[in-house]
GUTI-956191 format. One record per atom (N, C-alpha, C): residue in one letter; x, y, z. Coordinates in Angstrom, 1 decimal. Layout:
<recs>
a X Y Z .
...
</recs>
This chain:
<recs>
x 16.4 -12.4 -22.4 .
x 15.4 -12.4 -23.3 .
x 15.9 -12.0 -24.7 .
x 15.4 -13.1 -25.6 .
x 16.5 -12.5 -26.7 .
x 15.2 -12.3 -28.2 .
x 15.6 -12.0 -29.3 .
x 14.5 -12.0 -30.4 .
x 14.5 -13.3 -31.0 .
x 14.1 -13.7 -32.1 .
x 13.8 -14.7 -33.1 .
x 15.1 -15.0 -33.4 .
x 16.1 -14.0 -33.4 .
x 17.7 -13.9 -34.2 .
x 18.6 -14.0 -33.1 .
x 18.1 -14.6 -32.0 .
x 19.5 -14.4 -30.9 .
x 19.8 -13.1 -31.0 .
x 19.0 -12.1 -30.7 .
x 19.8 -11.0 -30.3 .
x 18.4 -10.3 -29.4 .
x 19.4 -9.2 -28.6 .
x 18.8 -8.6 -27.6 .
x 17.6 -7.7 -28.1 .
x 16.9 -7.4 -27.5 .
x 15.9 -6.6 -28.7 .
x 16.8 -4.7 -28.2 .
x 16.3 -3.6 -29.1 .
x 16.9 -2.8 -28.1 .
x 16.9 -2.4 -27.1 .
x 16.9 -1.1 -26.7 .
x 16.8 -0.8 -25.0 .
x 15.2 -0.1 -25.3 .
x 14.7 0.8 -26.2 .
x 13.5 0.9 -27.0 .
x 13.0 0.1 -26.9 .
x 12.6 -1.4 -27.3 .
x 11.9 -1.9 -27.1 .
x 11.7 -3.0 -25.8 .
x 12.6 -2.9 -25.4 .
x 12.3 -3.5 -23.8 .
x 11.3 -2.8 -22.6 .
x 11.1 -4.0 -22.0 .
x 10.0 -3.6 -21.3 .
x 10.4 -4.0 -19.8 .
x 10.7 -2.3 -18.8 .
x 11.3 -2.5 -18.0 .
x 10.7 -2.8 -16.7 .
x 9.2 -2.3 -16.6 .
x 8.1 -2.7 -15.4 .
x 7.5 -3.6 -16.0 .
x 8.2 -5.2 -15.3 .
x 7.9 -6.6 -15.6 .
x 6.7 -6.5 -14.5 .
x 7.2 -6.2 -13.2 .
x 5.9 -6.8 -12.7 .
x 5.4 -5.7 -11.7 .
x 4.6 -4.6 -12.1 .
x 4.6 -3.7 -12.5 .
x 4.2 -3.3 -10.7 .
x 2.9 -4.0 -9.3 .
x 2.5 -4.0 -8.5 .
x 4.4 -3.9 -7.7 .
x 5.3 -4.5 -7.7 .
x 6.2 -4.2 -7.0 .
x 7.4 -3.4 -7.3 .
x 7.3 -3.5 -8.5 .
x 8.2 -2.7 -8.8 .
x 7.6 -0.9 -8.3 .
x 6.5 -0.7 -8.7 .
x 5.9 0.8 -8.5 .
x 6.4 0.6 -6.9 .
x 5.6 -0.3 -6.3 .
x 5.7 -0.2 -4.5 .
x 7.0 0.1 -4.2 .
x 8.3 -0.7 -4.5 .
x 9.4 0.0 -4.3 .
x 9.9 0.9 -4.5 .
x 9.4 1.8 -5.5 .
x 9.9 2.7 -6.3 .
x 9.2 3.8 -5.5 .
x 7.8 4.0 -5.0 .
x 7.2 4.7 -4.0 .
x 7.4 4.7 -2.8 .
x 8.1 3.5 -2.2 .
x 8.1 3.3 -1.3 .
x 9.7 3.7 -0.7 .
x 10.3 4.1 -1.5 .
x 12.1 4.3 -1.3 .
x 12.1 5.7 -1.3 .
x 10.8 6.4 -2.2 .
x 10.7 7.7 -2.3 .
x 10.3 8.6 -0.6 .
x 9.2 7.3 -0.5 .
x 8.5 8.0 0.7 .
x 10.0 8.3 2.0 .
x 10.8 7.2 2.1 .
x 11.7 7.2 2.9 .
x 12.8 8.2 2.7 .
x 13.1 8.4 1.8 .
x 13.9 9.6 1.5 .
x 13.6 10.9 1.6 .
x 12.2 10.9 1.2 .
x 11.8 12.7 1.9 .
x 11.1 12.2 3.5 .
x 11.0 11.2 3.9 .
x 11.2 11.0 5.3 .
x 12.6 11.8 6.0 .
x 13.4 11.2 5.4 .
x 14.7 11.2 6.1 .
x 14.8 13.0 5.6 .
x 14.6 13.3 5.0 .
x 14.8 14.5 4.1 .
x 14.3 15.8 5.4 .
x 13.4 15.2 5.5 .
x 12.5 16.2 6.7 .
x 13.3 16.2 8.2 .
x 13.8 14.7 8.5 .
x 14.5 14.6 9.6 .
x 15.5 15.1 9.7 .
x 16.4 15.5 8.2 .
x 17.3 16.1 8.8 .
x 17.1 17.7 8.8 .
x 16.3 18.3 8.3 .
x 15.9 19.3 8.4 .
x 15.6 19.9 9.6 .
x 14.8 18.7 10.3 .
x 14.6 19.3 11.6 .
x 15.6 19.1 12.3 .
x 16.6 18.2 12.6 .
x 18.1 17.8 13.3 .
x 19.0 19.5 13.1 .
x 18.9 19.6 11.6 .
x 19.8 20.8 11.6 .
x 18.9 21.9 11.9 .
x 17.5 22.0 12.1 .
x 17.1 23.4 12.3 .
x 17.3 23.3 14.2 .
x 17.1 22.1 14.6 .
x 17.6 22.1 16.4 .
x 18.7 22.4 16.5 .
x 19.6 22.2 16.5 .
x 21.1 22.0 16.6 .
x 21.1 23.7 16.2 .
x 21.3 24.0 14.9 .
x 22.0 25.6 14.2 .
x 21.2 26.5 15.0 .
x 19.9 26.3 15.4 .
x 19.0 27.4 16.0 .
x 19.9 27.2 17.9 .
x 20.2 26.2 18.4 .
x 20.2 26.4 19.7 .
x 21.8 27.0 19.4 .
x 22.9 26.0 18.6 .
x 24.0 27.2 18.4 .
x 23.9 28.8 18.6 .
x 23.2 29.0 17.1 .
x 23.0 30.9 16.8 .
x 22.1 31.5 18.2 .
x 20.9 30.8 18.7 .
x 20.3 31.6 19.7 .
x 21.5 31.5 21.3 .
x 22.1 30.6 21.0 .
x 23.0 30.8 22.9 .
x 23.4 32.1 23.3 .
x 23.4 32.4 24.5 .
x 23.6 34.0 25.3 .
x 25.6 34.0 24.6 .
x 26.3 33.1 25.0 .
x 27.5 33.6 24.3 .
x 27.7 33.6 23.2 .
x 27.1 33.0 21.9 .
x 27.2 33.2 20.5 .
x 27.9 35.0 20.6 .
x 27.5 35.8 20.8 .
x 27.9 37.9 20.5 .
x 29.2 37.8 21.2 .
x 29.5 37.0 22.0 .
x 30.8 37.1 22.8 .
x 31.5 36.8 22.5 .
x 32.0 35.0 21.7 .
x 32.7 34.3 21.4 .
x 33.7 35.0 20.2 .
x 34.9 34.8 20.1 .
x 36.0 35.3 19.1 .
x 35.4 34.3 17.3 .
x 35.5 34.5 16.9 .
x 34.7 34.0 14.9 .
x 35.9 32.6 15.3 .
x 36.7 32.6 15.4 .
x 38.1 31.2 15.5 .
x 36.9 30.7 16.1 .
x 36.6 30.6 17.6 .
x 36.3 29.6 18.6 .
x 34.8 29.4 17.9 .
x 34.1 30.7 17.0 .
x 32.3 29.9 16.8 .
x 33.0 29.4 15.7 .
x 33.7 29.5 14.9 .
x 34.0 28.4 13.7 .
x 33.9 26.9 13.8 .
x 35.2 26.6 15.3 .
x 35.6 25.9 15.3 .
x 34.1 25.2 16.4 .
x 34.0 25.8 17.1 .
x 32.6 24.9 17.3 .
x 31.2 24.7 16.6 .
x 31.1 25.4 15.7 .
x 30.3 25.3 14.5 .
x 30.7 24.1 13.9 .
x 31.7 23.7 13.2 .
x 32.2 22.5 12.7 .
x 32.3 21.4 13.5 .
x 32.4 21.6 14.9 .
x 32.1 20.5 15.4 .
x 30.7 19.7 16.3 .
x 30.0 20.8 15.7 .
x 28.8 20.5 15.7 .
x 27.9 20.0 14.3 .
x 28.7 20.4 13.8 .
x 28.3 20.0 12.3 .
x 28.5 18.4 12.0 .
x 29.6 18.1 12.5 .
x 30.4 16.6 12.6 .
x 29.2 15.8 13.3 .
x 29.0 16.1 14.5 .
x 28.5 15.3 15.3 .
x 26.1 15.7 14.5 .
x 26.1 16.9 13.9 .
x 24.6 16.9 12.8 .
x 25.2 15.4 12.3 .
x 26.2 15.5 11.3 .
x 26.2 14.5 10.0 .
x 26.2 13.1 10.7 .
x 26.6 13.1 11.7 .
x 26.7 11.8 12.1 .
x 25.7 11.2 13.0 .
x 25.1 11.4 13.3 .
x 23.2 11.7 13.8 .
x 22.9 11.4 12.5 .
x 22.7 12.1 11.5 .
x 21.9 11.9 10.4 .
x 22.3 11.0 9.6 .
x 23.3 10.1 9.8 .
x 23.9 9.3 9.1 .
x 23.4 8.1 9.5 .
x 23.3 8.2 11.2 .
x 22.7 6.8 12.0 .
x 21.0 6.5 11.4 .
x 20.6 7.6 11.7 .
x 19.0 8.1 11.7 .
x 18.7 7.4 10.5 .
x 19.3 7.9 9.1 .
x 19.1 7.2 8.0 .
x 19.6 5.9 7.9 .
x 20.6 5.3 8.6 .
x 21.1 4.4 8.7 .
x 19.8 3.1 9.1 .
x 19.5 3.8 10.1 .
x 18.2 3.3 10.8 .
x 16.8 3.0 10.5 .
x 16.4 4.3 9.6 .
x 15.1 4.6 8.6 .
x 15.4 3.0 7.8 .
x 16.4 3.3 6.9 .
x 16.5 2.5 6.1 .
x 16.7 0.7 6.3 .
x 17.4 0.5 7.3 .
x 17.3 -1.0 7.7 .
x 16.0 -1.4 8.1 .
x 14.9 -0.4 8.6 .
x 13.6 -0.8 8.8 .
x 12.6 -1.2 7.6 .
x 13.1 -0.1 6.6 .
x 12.3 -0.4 5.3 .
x 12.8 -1.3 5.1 .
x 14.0 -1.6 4.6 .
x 14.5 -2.6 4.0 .
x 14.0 -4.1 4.4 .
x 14.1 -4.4 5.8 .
x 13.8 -5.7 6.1 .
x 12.3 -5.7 6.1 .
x 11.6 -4.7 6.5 .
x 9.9 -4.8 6.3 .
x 9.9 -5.0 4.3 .
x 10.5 -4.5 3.8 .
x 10.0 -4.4 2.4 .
x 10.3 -5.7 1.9 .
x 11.8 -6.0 2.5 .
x 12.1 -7.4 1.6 .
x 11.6 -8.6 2.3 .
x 10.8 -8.4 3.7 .
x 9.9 -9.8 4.2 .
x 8.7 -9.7 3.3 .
x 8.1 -8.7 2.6 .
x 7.6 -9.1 1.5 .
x 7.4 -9.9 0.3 .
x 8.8 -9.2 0.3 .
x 9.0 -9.6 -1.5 .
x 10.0 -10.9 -1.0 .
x 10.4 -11.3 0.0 .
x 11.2 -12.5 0.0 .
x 10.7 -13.8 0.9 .
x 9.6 -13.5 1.5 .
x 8.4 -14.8 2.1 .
x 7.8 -15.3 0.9 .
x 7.2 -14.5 -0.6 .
x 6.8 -15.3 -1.9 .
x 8.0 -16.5 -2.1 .
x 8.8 -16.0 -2.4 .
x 10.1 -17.0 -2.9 .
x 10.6 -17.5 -1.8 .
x 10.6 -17.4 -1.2 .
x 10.7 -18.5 -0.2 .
x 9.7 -19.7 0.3 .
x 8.4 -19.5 0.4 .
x 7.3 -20.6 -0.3 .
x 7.3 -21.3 -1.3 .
x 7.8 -20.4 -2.4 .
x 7.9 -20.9 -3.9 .
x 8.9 -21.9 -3.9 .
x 10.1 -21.5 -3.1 .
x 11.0 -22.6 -3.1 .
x 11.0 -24.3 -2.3 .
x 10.2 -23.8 -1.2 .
x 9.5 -24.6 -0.5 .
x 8.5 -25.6 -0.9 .
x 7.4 -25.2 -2.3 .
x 7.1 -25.9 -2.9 .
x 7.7 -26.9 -3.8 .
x 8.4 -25.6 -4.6 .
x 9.6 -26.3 -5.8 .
x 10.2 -28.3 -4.7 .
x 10.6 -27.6 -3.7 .
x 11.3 -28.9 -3.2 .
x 10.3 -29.5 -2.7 .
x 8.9 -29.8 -2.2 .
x 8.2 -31.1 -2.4 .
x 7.5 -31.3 -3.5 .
x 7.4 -30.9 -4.6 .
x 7.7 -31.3 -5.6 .
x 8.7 -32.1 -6.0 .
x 10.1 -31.8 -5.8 .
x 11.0 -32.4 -6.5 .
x 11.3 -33.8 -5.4 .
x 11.0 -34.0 -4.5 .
x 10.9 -34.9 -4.0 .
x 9.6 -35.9 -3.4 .
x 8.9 -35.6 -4.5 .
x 7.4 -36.5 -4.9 .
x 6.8 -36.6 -3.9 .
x 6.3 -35.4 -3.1 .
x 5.7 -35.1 -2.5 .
x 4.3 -34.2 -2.9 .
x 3.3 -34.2 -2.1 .
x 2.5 -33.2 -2.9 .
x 2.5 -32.1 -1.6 .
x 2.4 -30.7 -2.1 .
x 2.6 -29.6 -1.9 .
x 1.6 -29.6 -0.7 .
x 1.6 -28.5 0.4 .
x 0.4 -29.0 1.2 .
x 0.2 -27.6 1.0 .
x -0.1 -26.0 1.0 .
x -1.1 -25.5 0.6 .
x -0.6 -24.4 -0.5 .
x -1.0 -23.8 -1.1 .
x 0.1 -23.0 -2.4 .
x -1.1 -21.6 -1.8 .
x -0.3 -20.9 -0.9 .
x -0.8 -19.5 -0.9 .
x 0.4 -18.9 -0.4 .
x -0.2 -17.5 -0.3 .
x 0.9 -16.5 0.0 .
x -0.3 -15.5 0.7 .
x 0.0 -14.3 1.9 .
x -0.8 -13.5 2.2 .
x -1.0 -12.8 1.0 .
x -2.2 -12.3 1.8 .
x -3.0 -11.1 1.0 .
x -1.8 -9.7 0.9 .
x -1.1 -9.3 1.4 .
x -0.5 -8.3 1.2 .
x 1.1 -8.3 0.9 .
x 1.7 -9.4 0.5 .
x 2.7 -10.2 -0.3 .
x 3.0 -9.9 -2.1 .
x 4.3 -9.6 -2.1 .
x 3.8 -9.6 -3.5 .
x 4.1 -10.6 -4.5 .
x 3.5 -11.1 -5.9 .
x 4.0 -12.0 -6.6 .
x 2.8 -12.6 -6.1 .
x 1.8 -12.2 -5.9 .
x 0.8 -13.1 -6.3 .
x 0.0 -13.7 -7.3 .
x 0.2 -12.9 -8.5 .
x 0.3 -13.6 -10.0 .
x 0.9 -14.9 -10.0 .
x 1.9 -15.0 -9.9 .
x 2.6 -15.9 -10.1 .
x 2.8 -16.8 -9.1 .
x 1.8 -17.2 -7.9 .
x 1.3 -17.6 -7.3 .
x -0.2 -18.4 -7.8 .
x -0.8 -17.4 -8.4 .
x -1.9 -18.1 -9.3 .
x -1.8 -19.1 -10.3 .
x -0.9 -18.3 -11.2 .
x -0.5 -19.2 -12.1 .
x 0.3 -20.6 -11.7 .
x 1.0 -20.8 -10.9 .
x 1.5 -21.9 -9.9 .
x 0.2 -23.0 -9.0 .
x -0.4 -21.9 -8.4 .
x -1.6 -23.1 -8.0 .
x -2.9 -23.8 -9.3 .
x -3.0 -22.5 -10.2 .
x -3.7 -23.3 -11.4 .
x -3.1 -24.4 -12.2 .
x -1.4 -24.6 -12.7 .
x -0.6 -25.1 -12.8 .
x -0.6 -26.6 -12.0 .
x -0.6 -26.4 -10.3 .
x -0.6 -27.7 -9.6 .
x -2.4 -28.2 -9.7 .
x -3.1 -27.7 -9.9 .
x -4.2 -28.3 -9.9 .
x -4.7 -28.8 -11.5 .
x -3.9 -27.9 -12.2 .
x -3.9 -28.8 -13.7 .
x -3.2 -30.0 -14.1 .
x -2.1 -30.2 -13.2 .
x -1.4 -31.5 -13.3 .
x -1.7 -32.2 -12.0 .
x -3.3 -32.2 -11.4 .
x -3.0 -32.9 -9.8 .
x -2.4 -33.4 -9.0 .
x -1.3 -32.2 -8.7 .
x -0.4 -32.4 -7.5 .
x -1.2 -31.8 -6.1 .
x -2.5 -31.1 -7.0 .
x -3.0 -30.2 -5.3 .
x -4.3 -30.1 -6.1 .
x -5.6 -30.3 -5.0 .
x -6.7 -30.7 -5.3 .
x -7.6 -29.0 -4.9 .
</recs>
């Protein structure tokens, strides 16, 4: 996007929530997942450290040997919580982006019977999809140039 002068406008006057319904949703919705995960490991480390510190030989054990199994409990915390989020997150991800990527994928599906002098057979998107604006403006568009009645 540039001004009247070929030039950028500044970073001031840009306008960075273009399309404001998905961008927020992502932006809340990456949050929710992270104090998701945030909680999970909370509780992963309060199981693990509590059944460590409460075991009957914790008072016995030499400080070398609870060190060293302290750390190696630690290894095998971070790597649980690593899957766990690993996991959280490939769920959002593919749930979030079958959203945002069923629109454009329609969209392109039209685009090509269009471009192959076809007429479109129906221009919608679900109710809970985003880029429905621009879905509107697309079906008002084919019905202003009747390609779709």
């Amino acid at each position: 996007m540039t001004e009247g002068n070929g030039t950028r406008p500044s970073i001031f006057k840009r306008k960075f929530i273009i399309i404001p319904d998905f961008q927020w949703a992502l932006i809340t919705q990456a949050i929710i997942v992270v104090v998701i995960y945030y909680f999970l490991s909370r509780v992963i480390d309060y199981y693990v450290l509590n059944e460590f510190f409460m075991s009957p030989d914790y008072d016995q054990l030499p400080k070398e040997e609870i060190m060293s199994d302290l750390k190696s409990r630690l290894v095998i915390i971070s790597t649980l919580k690593f899957f766990v989020m690993l996991a959280i997150l490939s769920a959002w991800g593919v749930w979030f982006s079958h959203r945002a990527a069923g629109p454009i994928y329609r969209m392109q599906k039209i685009l090509e019977e269009l471009n192959n002098d076809s007429t479109p057979g129906t221009v919608f998107i679900r109710n809970k999809d985003y880029f429905q604006g621009m879905f509107k403006e697309l079906r008002a568009f084919l019905e202003k140039n009747n390609f779709i009645k």
